[in-house]
Structures are given as structure tokens and as C-alpha cells.
TORSE-366758 format. One record per residue: z negated, x negated, y of N, C-alpha, C in turn. Coordinates in steps of 0.001 Angstrom, whole numbers, plus 524288, in hexadecimal, padded with zeros to 5 digits. Layout:
<sites>
ZXYZXYZXY;...
</sites>
This chain:
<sites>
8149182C52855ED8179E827A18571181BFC8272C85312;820AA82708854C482541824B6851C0826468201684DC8;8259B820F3848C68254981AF78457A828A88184E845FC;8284D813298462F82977810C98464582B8380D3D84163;82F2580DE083DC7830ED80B7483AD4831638065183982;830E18038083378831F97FF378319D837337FE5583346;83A9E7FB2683606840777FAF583537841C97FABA82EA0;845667FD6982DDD846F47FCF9827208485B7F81E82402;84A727F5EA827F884BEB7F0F7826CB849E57ECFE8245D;846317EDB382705840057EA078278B83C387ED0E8224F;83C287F30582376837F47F6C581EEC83BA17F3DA81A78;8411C7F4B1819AE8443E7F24981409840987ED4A810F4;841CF7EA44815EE840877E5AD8138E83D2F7E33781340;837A57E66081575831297E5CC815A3830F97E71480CF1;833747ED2E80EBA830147F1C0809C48336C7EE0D80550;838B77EBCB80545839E67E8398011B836577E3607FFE4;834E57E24280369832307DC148045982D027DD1E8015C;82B357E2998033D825F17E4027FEB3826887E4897FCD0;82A617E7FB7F913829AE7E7687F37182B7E7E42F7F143;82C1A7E07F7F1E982E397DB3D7EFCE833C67DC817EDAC;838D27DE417F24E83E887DD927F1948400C7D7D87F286;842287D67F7EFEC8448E7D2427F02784A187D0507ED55;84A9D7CC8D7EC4F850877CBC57E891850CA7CEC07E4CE;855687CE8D7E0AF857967D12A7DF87854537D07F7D9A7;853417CC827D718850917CBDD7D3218494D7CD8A7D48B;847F07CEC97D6C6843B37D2B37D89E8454E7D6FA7D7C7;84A6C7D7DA7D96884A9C7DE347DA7F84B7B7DFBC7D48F;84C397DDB77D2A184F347DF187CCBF849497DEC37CA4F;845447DCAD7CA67841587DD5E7C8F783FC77E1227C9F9;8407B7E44B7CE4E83D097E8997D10C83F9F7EBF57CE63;845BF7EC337CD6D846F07F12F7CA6C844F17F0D47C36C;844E57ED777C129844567EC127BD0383F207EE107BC88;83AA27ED2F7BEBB833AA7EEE07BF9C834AA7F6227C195;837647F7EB7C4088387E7FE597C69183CB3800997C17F;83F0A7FF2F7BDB983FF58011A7B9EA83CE58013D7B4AA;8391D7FC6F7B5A8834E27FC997B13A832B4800967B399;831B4801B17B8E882D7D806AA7B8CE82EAC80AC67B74A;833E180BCF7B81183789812227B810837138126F7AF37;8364B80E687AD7F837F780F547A8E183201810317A576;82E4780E627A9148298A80E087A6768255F812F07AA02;82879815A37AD12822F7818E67B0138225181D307AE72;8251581FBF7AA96825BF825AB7A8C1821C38244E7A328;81F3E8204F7A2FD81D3881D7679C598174981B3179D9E;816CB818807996C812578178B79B2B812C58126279E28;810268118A7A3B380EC880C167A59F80F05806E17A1F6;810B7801507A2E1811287FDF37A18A8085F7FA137A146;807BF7FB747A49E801997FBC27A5267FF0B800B17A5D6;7FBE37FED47A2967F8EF805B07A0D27F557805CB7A4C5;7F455801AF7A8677F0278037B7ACF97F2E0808887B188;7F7D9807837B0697F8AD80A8B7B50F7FC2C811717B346;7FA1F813FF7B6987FB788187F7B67E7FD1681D447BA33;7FEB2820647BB0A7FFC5824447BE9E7FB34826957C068;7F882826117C55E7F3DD829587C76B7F64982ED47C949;7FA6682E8A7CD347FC7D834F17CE9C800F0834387D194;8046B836F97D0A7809AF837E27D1BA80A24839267D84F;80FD48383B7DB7C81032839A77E064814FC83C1A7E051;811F88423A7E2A2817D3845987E39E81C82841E27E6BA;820EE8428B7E4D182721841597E9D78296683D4E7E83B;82EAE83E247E7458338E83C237E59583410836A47E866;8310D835857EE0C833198311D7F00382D5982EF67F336;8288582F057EED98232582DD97F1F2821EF8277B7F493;825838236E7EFE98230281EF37F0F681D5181C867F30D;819F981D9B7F2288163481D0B7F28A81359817367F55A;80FA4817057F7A380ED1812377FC0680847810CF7F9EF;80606814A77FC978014F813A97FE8E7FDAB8178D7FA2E;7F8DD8150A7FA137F4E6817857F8117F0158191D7F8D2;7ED0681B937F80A7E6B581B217FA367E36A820457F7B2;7DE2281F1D7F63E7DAA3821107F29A7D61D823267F63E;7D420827A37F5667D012827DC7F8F97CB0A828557F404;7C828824397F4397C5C5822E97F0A77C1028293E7F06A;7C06882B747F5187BCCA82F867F4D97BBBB834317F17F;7C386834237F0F07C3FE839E67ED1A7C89E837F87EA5B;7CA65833437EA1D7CE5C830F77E5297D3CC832547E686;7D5FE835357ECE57DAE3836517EC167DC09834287EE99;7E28D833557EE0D7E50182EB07EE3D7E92A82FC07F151;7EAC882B767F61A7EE3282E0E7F9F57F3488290D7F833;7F94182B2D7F7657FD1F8276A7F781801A88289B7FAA1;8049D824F57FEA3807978264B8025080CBE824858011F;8105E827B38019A8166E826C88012D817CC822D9804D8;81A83820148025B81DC581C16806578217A81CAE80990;826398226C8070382AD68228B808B882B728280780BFE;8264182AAA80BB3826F08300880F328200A82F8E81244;81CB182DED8111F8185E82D7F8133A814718327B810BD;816688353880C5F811C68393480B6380D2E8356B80851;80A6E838AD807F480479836EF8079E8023583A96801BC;801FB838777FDAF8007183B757F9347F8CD83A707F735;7F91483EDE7F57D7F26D83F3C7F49C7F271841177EE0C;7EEDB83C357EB337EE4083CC07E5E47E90983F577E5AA;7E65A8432D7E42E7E26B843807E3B57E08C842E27DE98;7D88D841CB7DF797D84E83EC07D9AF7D90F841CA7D4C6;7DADE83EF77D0A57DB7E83FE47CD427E27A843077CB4D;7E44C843267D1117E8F58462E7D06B7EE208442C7CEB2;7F020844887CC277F689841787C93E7FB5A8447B7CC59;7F8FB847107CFD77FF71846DD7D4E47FD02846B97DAB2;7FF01843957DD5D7FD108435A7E2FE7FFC8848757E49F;7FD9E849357EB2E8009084CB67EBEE8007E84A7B7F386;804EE84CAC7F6DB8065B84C937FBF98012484DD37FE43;8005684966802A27F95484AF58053B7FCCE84902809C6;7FEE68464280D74802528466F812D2807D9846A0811C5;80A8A84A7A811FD811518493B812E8812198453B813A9;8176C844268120481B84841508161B81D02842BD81B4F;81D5083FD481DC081E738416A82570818A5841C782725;8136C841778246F80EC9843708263880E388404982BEE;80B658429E82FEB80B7B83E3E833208102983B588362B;8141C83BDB83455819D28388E8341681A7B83533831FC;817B68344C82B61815CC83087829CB8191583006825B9;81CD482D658246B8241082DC681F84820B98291381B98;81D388258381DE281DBA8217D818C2816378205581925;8140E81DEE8134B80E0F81D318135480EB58187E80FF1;80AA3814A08132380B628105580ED58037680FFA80E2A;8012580CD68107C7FACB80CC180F587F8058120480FB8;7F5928133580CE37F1AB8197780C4C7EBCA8164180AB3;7EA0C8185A80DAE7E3E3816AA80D3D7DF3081B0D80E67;7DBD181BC080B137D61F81F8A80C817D33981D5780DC0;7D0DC81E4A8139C7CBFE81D8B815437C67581DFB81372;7C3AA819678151E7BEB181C37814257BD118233E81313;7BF098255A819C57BE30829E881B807C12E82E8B81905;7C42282C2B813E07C91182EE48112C7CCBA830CF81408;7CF2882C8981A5F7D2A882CCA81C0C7D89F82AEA81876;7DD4F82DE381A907E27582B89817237E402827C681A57;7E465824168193B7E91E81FE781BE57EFA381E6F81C29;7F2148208A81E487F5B2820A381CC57F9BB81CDB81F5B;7FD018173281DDB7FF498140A823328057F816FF82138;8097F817228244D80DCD81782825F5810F88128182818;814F98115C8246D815A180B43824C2818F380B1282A27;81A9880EAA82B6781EF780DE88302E81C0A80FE9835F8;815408120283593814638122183B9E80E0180FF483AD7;80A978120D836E18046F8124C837A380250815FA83380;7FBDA815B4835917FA4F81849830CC7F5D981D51832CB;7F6DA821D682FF97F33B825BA82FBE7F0ED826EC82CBF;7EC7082B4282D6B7E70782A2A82B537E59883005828BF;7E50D83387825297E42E836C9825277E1468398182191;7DE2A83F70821D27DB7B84199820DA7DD40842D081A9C;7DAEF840FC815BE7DBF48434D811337DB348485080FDA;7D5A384B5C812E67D3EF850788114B7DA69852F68143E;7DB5984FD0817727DE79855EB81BCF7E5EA853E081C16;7E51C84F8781B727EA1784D1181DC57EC1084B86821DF;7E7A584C438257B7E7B684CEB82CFA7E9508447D82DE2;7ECC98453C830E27EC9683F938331F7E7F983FD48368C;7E4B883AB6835377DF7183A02838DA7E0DD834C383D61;7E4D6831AC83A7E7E44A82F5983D837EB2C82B4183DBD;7EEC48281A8417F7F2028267C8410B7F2E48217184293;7F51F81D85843D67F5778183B8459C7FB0F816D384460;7FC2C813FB8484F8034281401846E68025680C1884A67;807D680AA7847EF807B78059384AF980C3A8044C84EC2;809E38026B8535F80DDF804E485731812A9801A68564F;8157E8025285AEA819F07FF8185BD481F7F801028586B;822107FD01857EB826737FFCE853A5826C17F9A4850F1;825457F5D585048826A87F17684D2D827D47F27B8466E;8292F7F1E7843C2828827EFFB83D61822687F10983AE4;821397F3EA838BE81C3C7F4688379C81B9F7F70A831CD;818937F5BF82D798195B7F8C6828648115E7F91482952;810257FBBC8296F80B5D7FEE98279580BCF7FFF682110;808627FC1C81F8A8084A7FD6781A0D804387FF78815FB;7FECD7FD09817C17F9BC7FDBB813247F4B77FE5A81920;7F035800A88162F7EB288001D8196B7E79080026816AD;7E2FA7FFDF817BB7DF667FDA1817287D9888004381991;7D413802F0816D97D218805188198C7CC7A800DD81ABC;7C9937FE8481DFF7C4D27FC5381D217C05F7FEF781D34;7BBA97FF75818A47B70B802DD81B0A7B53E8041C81F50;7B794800B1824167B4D680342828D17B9138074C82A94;7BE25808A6828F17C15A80BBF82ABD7C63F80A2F82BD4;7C6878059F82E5A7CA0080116830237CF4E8017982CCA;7D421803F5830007D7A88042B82B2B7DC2F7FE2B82AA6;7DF0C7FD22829847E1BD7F7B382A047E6D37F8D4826E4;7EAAC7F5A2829317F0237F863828B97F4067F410828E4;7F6997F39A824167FC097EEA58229A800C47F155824EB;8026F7EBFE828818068B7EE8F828F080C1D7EA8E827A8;80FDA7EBD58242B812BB7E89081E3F816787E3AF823F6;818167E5BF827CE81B387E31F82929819077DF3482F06;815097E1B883136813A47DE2C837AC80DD37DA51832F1;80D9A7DAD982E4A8089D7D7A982DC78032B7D7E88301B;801D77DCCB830D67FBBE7DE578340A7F9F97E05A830D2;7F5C47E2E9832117F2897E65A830387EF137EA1F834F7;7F1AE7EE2C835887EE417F16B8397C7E7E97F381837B0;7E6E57F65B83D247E10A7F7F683A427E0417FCC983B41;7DE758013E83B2B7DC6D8058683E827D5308052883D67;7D32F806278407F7CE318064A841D47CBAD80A6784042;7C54A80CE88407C7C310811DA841877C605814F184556;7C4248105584A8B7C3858141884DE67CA80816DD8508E;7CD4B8128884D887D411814CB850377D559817C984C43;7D2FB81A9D847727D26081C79842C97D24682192845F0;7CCC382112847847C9FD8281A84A3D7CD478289384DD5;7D0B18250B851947D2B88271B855697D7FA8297585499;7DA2B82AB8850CB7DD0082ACB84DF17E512828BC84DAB;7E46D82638851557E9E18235A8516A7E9E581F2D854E2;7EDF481B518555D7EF4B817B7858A27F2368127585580;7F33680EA58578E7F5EB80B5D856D57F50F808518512D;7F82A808CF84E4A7F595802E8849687F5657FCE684A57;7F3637FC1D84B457F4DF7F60684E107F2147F17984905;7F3C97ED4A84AA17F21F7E96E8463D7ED6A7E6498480C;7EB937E613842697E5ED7E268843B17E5EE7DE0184115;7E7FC7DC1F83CCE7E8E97D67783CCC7F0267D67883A6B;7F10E7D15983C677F4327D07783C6F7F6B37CB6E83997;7FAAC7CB89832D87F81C7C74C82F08800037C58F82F8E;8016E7C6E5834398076E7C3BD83259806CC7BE8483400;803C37BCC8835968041A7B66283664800857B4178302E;7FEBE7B61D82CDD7FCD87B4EE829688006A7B5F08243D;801F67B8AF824B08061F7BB97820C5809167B5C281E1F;80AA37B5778195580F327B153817528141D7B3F281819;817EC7B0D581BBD81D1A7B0CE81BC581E4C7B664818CA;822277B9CC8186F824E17BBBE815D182A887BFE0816FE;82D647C22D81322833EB7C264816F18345C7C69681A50;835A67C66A81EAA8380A7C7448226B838B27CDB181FE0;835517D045823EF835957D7D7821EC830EF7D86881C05;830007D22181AB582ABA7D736815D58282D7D7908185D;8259F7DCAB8146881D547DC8C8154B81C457D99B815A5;817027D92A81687810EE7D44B8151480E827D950815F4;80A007DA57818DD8055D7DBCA8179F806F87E224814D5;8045F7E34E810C9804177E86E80D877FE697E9F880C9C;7FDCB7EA8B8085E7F82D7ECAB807E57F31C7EA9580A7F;7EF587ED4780BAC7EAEC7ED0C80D1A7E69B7EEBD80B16;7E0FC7ECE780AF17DE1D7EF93808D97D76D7EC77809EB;7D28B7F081808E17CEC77EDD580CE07CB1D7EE5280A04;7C8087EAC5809C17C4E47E7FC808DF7BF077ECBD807EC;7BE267EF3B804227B9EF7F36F8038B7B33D7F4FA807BF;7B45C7EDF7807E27AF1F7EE5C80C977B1827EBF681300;7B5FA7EBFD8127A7B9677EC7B817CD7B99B7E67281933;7B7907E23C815AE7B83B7DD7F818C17BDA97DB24819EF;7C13F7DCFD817847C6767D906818A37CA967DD878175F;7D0DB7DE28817A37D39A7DE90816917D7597DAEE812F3;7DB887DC6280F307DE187DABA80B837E3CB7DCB580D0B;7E6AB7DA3580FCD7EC427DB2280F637F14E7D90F80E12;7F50B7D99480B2D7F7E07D70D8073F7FCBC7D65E80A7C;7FF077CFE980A8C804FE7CF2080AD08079E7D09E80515;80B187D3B5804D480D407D595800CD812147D1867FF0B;8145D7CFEE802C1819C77CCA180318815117C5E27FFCC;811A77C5288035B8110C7BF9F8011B80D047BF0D7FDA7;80A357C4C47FB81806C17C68A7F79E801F07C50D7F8DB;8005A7C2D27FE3C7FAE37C264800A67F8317C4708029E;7F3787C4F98020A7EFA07C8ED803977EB8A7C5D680878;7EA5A7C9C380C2F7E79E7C78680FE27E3D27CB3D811CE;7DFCA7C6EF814967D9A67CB71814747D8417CAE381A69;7D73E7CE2381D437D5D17CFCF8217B7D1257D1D9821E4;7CD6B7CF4B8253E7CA197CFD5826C97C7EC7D3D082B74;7C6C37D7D782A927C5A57DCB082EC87C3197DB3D8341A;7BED57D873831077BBBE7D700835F17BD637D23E839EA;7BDD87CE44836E77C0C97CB6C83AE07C6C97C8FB83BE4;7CA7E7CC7A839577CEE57CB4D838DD7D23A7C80983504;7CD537C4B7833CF7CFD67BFD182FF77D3E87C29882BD2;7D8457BF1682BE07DDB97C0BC828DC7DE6C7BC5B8260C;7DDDB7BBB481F6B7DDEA7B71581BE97E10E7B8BC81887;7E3B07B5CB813FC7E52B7B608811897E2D57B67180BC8;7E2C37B94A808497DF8A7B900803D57E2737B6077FD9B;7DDCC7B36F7FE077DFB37AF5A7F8BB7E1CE7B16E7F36A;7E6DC7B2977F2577E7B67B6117ECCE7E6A27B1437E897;7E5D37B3097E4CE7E4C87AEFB7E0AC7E7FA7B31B7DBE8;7EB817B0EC7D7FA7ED907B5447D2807F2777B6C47D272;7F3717B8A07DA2B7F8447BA917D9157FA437BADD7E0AD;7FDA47BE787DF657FD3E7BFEC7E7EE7FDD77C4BB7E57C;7FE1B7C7647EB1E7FFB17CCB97EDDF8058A7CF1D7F043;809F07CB7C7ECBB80E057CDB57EFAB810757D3477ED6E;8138D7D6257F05D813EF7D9B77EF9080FA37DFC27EEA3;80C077DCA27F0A5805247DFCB7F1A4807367E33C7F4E7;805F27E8827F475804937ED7D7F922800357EFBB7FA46;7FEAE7F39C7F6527F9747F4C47F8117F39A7F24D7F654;7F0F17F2797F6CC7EBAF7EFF27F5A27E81E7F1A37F53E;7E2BB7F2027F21B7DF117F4D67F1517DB427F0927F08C;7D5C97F1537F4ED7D1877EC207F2777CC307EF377F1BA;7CAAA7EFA07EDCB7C7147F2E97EB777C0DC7F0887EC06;7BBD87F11D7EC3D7B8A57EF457EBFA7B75B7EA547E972;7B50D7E6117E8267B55A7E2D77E4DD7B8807DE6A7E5D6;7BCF67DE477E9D87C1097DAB67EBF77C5367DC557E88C;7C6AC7DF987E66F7CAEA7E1517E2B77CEB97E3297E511;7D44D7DF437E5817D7397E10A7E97D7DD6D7E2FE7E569;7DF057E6FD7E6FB7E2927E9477E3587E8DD7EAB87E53F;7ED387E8C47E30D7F2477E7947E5F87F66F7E94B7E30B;7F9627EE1F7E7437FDF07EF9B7E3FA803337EA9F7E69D;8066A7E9D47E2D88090C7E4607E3A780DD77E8DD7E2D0;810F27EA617E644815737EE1C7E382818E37ECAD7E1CE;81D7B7E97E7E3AD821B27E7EF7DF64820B77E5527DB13;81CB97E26A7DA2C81ACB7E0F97D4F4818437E45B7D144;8182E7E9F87D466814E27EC6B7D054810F47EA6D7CCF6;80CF87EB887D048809847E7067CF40803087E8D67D118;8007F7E8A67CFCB7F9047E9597D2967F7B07E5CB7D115;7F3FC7E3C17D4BE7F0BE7DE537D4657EB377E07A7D76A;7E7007DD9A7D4557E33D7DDA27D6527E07E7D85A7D60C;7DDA37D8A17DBA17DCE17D1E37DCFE7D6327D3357DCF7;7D2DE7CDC87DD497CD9E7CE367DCE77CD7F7CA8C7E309;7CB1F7CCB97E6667C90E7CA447EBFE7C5847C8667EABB;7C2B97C3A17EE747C00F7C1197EDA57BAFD7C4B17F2D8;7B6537C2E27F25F7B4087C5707F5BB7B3F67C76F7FA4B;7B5277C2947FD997B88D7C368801B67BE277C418802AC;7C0537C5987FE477C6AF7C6D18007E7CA147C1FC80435;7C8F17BDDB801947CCD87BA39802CD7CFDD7B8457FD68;7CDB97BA857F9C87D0187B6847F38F7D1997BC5E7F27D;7D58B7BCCC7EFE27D68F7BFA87EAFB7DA577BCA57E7BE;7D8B07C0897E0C57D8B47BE977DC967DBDE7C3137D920;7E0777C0847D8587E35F7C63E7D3857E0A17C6257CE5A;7DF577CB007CDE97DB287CCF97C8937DF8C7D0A77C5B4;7E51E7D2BA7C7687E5C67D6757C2AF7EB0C7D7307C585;7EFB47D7817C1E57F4AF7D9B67C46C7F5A47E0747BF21;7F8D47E27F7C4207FAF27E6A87BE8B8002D7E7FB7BFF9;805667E8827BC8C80AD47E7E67BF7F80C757E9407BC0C;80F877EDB07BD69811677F1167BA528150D7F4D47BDAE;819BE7F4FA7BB7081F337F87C7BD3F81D257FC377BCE0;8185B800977BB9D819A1805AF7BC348153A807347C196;815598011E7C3F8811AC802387C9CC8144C804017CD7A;81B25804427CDF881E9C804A47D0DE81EAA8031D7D553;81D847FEDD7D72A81AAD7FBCF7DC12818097FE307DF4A;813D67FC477DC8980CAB7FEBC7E0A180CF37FD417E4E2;80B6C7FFE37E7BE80C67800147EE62807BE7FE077F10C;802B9800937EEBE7FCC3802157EFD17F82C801D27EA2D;7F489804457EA8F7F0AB8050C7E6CB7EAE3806267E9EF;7E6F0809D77E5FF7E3FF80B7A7E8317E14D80D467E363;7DAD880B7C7E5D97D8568083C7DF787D39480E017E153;7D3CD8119B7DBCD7D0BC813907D9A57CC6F812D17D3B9;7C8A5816A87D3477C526814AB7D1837C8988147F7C9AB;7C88C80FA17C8107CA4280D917C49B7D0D380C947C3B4;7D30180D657C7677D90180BD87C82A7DB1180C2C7CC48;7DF82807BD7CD3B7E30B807FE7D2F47E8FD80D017D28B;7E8F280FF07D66D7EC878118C7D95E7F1B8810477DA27;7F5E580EA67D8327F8EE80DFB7DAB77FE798107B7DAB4;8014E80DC47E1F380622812267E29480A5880DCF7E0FC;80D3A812E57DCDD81296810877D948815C6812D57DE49;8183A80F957E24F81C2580FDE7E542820F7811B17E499;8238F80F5D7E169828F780E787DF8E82CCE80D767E434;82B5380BB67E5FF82F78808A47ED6C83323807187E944;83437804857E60D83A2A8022B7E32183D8B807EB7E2A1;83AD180AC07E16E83EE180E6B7DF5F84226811BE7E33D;845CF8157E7E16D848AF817337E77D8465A81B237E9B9;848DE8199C7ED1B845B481C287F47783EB38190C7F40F;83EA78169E7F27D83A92813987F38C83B4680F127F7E0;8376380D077F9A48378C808997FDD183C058035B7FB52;83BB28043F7F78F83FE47FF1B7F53A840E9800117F033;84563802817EF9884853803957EA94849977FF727E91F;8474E7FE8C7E47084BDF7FBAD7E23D84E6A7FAC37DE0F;852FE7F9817DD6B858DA7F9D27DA45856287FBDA7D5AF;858F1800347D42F8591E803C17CDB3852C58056B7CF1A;84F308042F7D28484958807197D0AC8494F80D287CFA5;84E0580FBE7D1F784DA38155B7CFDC84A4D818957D4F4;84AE481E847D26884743821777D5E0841CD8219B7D384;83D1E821F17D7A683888820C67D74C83718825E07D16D;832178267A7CF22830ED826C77C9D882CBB829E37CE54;8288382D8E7CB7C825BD82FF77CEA9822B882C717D19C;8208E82DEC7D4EA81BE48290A7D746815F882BB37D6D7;8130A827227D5D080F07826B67D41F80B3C821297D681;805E3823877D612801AA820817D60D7FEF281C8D7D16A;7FF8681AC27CFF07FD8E8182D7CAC37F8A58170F7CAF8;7F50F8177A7C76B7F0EE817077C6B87F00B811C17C23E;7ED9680BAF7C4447EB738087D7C1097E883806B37BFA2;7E641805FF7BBDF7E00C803627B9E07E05D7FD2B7B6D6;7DC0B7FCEF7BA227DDA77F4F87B71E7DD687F3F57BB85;7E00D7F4887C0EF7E09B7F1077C4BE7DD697ECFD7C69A;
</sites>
């Protein structure tokens, strides 16, 4: 099937709207924070928690998406601006190419997720998402969303029973794929709840819904308005769509999300350069900010992905050029990298 494109117009002024572009005294902040990084990344870090886990081959990677396969520790991260697909293996300090660019017909990757079954997840912000074999690389499986409307496919989400779930930045849904449309291996993405009548107001072409992330014993989903920094919990079983009580701080500028056993829910905030980790309440209607960490040499975290004694995360650099949003004097991008933090 023929993709179907973001109009640019609209992609401009969504991908500005997320990273928090705005006036002109913002923007001068953003270069002012992207020259502290350029002057401090060849040295040592400004916080000693954070560090370089492993480098990504290519001059123009920008980096999106992340995901850990907790089984054997390696680590899958997807380009934003060509769609290749890089594989860290454990312990290794250079990733290396595990799907091309064009794979599939696949130019851009934003959510990467491992299955239970150590399936890859891979969404494609401009059609759907495929599914594939780590031992082999084989596409197992595809889902595209029909029609041609406005659509950004952004983050997913896996539930223990298999159940995959899917943000999408601009119609405000969340799709699902199933087992059984899983085994069959393609067909339509369609939406299963639907939170734009819940959503707060916001301008004309941003995001709202971005990251996603599920609940360890599958009871609820967690998905973030990024624009109005609210987080909302979805209920699998019977649909219920609420709003969750922040208490400390919000969630704006939130992308990816990580909620770990324990109710420990974990948030890359990108133009603030910034990680936050919140404490849920049992049932996942309260959360509580327990810890920020913000620091220019995060280069606006996109994602994160929580291994055993530190988080994961992807240093983007979208400000810098040929990135999703240059901006003024940020320069050409510095190598790209995964950062590795402890403390979170």
C-alpha cells in the first residue's frame, strides 16, 4: 500500500509544537542549553549519573525509539530520519545496522518495543507498524492505517497477554493489535479508544497523545498528553478512560515512558532535558513526582528503557541540523549516542 503522508505543513507545526518551539525568547533558550551541550560533551558530564552506554554508526541517525529485550540485554534503537533499525548488543559500546533503511519501505521509526515472545516492534509514523523476527530479521507481521487522513503513529505498548496498543500524536486514539490479528499477519490498524473529546484544548496542528506504556500485570494503560503534560489511564478491560491525578509537577513536553514493577513510572520530558520519575499509587489513578534529573548533555531524550540498575536513554539531537527542528546556531549534530543513567 502507498503511504500516505503527514501534509508538511501540518508535520512542521505538530514536530515544533513538541518540542516546545515557540517565541523567540524560548528559542534563544534552546540555543543557549544546545551550546552548553556542544561545549560540555567532549568532557566530563555536568551530572556524574549520566554516561555514554554505546555509540550509533551515521552522520545523520537522529534517533527516536528504544527497546530492551530483557532476555539477552540487547538493545534495539530506531532512526527517525531514514528508518534503520540499530542493534546494541550486551555489553557492546558500538551498535551496529540490524534492518536498513528502505527495509520494508520503511524511511522513518518512532516506538520499538520487545515482546514477550522476543518479537521487534517497530511503528512507522507516516503508515503503521511491523513486527519482526530478532534471530532472522524476517517481517512476521504488518498493520497499516487505512485511508489517507493526517495521522502520526508514534509510541506502543506491549500487554502480558500480547495485546499491542498504539499512540497516534495527531487523530488522539490509541489503536490495538490483538493475538489473533497478530498470527494472521496483516490488516487494518484501526482505533480502540478514542481520548479527543477528553483531551484539554490545545493549538491548532500540536501533538497530544505521545508515549505509552503498560501496566506489568496488564491492568491499565498510561498514556501522556505531551502539549498539556497530562497523563491518562485506560482501562483494557472495560474501556474506562480517566485522567490521572499528578501531584509535584506535570508531564509537559513528556515522550517516552517506562512503568516498571512497583508503580514506578519513568519520563523522558525532551525539550527540557529532563527525566522524571513518578511513584503510582496502587491503582494507577494518583501519581507522585519522586525525582527529576536535567541536564544539557541529555540532548533531548526522546524515549528510555529501564535496565537492571540504570535507565537507557536516546540523546536525539532534533535541534541540531538536519534534525526534525534545527535550531538557530545549534550546529551540526556531535556523534549520537545512547546514554546510560543511574539515580533515576
Amino acid at each position: 500500500m502507498t503511504k500516505k503522508l503527514l501534509p508538511a505543513s501540518l508535520l512542521t507545526v505538530a514536530i515544533a509544537l513538541t518540542l516546545g518551539a515557540a517565541p523567540a525568547a524560548q528559542a534563544t533558550q534552546a540555543t543557549q542549553a544546545t551550546q552548553a551541550t556542544q561545549a560540555t560533551q567532549a568532557t566530563a558530564h555536568a551530572d556524574g549519573r549520566i554516561s555514554t552506554a554505546f555509540t550509533l554508526p551515521g552522520a545523520k541517525v537522529f534517533p527516536e525509539g528504544i527497546a530492551a529485550d530483557p532476555r539477552t540485554g540487547t538493545v534495539y534503537v530506531g532512526s527517525y530520519t531514514d528508518g534503520t533499525i540499530y542493534r546494541a548488543r550486551s555489553g557492546g559500546r558500538t551498535a551496529e545496522v540490524f534492518l536498513p533503511s528502505g527495509t520494508d519501505g520503511r524511511h522513518t521509526a518512532n516506538g520499538l518495543r520487545v515482546d514477550g515472545h522476543g518479537r521487534l516492534w517497530v511503528t512507522d509514523s507516516t503508515s503503521g507498524v511491523s513486527v519482526y523476527d530478532t534471530r532472522t530479521g524476517a517481517r512476521l507481521a504488518h498493520f497499516e492505517i487505512p485511508g489517507s487522513d493526517p495521522r502520526f503513529l508514534n509510541d506502543l505498548a506491549v500487554t502480558p497477554d500480547g495485546t499491542a496498543y498504539l499512540t497516534d500524536s495527531v487523530r488522539a486514539v490509541v489503536y490495538r493489535v490483538t493475538p489473533d490479528q497478530l498470527a494472521a499477519g496483516s490488516g487494518p490498524l484501526l482505533p480502540a479508544y478514542d481520548l479527543s473529546g477528553l483531551l484539554s484544548p490545545s493549538p491548532a496542528g500540536s501533538f497530544n497523545l505521545n508515549g505509552i506504556t503498560a501496566d506489568p500485570a496488564g491492568r491499565y494503560l498510561l498514556t501522556v498528553d505531551m502539549t498539556a503534560g497530562e497523563l491518562y489511564r485506560i482501562d483494557p478491560r472495560t474501556g474506562a478512560i480517566s485522567r490521572v491525578a499528578l501531584t509535584g509537577g506535570d508531564l509537559k513536553t513528556a515522550d517516552g515512558l517506562d512503568l516498571a514493577p512497583g508503580g514506578v513510572l519513568r519520563a523522558a520530558q525532551n525539550m527540557k532535558n529532563t527525566l522524571s520519575r513518578w511513584q503510582l499509587s496502587a491503582d494507577g489513578t494518583r501519581a507522585r513526582l519522586v525525582r527529576t534529573i536535567t541536564d544539557p548533555s541529555l540532548q533531548i531524550p526522546t524515549t528510555l528503557a529501564q535496565l537492571p540498575g540504570r535507565t537507557l536513554v536516546v540523546r536525539s539531537q532534533f535541534d541540531k541540523d538536519g534534525g526534525p527542528l534545527p535550531a538557530p546556531g545549534a550546529g551540526a549534530p556531535t556523534t549520537f549516542t545512547v546514554a546510560s543513567v543511574r539515580g533515576l
